[in-house]
Structure formats: structure tokens, C-alpha cells
C-alpha positions as CSV (number, residue, x, y, z in Angstrom):
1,X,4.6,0.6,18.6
2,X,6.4,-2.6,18.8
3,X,10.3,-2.8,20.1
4,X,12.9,-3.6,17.5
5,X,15.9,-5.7,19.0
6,X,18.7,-5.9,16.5
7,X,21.2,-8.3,16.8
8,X,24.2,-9.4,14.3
9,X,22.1,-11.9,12.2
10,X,18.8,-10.4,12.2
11,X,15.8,-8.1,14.1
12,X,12.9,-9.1,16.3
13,X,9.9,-7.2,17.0
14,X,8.5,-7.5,20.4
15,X,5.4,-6.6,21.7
16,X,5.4,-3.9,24.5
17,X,3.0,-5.2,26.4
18,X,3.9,-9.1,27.0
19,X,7.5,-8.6,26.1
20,X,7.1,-11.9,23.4
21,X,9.4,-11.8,20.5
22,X,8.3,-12.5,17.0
23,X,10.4,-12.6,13.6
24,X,7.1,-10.7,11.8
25,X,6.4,-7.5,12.4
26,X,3.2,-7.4,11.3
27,X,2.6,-10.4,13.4
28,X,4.2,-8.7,16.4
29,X,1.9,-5.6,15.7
30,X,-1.3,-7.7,15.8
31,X,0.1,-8.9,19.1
32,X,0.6,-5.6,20.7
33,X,-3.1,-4.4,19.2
34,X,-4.6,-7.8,20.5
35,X,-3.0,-7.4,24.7
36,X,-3.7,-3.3,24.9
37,X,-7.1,-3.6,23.7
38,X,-8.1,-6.7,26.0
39,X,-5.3,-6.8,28.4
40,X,-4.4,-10.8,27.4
41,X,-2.8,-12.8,25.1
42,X,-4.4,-14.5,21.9
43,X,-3.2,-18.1,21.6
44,X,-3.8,-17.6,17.5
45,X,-1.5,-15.0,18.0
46,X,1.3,-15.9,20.5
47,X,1.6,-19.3,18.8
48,X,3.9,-17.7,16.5
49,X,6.3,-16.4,19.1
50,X,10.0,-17.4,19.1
51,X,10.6,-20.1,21.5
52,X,13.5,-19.4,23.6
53,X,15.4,-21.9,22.0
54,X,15.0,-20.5,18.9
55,X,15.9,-16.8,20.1
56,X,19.3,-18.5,21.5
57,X,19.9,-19.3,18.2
58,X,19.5,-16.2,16.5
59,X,21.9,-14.1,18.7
């Protein structure tokens, strides 16, 4: 199951395995699936993670 960080403008989902943050769920879900099963990342799939910049702007 993914994390859910709440914040005052919105939620993230993060993947429990690589810790990257994403704004979709269901994204963040395929994420976690993708690193347990094959202990990596998928670049398809951790090109839609929230730069840091970005995650500085949502909090």
C-alpha cells in the first residue's frame, strides 16, 4: 500500500519502496507494484514523480 502524505493544499502518494512522491495514486500504486516485484525503478514510471521543486511548492 502506498503512503498518503497530507498537507494543507493537497495529498501525495508515495511509494514504500523508493520513497518517490507522485500526485496519482494509481500511478504511485503501479510504482510500488513495479520496485517490490523487481527490486528497481521503471523510468516509464518514475518520470511522473514530483520533482522536488514542485513538492516545495505544494506544501
Amino acid at each position: 500500500m502506498v503512503n498518503i502524505i497530507k498537507n494543507k493544499s493537497c495529498e501525495l502518494y508515495q511509494c514504500a519502496e523508493c520513497k518517490l512522491k507522485y500526485e496519482s495514486r494509481k500511478i504511485a500504486e503501479k510504482c510500488q507494484a513495479w520496485c517490490s516485484a523487481h527490486k528497481s525503478c521503471n523510468i516509464a514510471i518514475i518520470k511522473h514523480a514530483l520533482s522536488e521543486e514542485h513538492k516545495k511548492q505544494l506544501v
